[in-house]
C-alpha positions in Angstrom: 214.2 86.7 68.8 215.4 88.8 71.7 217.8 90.8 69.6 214.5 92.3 67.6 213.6 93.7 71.5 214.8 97.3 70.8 214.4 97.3 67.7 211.1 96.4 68.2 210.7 99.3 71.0 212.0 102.1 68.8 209.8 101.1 66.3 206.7 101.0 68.6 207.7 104.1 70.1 207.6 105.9 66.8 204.5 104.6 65.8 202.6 104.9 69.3 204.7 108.3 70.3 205.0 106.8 73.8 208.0 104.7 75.2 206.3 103.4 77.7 203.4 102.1 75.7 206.0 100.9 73.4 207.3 98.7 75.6 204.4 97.4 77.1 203.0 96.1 73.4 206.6 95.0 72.9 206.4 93.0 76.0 202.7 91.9 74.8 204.6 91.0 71.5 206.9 88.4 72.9 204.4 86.9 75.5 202.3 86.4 72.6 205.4 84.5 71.2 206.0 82.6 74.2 202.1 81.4 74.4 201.9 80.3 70.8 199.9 76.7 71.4 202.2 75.4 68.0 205.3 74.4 68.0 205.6 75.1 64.2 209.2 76.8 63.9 208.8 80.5 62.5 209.9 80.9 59.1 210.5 84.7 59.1 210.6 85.9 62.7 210.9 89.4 62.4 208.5 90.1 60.0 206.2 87.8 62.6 207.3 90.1 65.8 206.5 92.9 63.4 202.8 91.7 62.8 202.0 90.8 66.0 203.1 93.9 67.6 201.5 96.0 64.8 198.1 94.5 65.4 198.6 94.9 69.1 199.3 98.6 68.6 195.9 98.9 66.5 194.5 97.0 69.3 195.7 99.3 71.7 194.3 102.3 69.7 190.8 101.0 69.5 190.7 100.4 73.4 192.0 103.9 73.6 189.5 105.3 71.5 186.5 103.4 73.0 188.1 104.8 76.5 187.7 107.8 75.2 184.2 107.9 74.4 183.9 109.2 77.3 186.7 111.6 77.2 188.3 112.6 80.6 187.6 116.2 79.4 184.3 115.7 79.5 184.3 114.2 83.2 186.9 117.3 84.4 183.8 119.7 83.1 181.3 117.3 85.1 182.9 117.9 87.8 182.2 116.6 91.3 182.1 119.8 93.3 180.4 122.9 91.5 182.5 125.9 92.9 180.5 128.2 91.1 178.1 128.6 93.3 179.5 129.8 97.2 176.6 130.9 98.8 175.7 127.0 98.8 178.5 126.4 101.2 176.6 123.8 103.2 175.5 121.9 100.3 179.0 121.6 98.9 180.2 120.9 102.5 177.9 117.7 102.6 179.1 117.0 98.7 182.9 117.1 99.7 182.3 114.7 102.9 180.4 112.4 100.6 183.2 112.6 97.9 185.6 111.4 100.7 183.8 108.9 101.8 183.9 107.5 98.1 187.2 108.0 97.4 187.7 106.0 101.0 186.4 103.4 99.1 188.9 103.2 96.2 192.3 101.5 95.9 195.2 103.2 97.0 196.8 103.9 93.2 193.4 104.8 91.9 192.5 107.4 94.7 196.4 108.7 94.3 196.1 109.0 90.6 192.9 110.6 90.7 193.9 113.0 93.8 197.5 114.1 91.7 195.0 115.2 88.7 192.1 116.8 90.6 194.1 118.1 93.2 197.7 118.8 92.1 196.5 119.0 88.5 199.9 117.0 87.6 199.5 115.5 83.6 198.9 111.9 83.0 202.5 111.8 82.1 203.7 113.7 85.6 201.5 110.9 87.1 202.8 108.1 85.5 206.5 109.0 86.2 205.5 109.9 90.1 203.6 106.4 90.7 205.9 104.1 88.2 203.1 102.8 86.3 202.1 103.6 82.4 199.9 106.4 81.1 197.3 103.8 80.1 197.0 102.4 83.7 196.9 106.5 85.1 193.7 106.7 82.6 192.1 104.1 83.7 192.6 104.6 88.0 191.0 108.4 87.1 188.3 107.5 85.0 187.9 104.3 87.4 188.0 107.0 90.2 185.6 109.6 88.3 182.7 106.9 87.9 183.2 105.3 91.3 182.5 108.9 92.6 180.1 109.5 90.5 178.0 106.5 91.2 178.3 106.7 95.1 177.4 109.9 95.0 174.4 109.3 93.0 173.8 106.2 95.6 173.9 108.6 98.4 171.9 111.0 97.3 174.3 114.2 96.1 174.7 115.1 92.6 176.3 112.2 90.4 
């Protein structure tokens, strides 16, 4: 079964246009494999690497589309500081101390994922490549980041 790995991976990557999320449904694939409760021998098991990993990939597509249902354009235009308006300096003072104290609060990869894209404006894919994780897991620390922010700040009174 290991020799359908790369093969597997290519495919994947052609069909998801990532490597990375390639390999992780690839990896799904197998630990699927490894977890089957039967001990029934498989009868054709490429063609039953190629179905697993297939539905995994449409999987991975609806919990990418539900994700963005809340597009992470949309929270970029939110925005937690409004810089349009300078002569409320004081106000957006208070707004960025209450912005640090919530991103105090967050994990160290979620606060540096969100802090590369707010800050250094660095891709998803510059992101993932800087911190070693996949694009998936960088979506999900900035929109983890954006509604953790956005609640405490709502909590505490500034605008959420």
């Amino acid at each position: 079964m290991i020799r359908y790995y790369q093969e597997l991976v290519l495919y994947l990557s052609r069909t998801l246009g990532d490597r990375q999320a390639a390999a992780d449904v690839t990896q799904e694939t197998f630990l699927r494999l490894l977890d089957r409760k039967t001990g029934e021998r498989i009868e054709q098991p490429r063609a039953f690497l190629y179905r697993t990993a297939t539905n995994l990939s449409i999987d991975l597509h609806r919990r990418t589309r539900v994700r963005r249902a809340e597009e992470l354009e949309t929270l970029d235009r939110e925005g937690v500081l409004d810089e349009r308006c300078p002569q409320e300096e004081a106000s957006r003072q208070q707004q960025l101390r209450l912005l640090q104290r919530a991103l105090d609060e967050l994990s160290e990869p979620c606060r540096q994922a969100f802090l590369l894209r707010k800050v250094e404006d660095c891709s998803h894919l510059e992101i993932a490549e800087r911190m070693g994780i996949s694009r998936d897991m960088v979506e999900k620390h900035i929109v983890n980041a954006m509604k953790h922010c956005r609640v405490r700040l709502k909590a505490w009174g500034g605008p959420g």
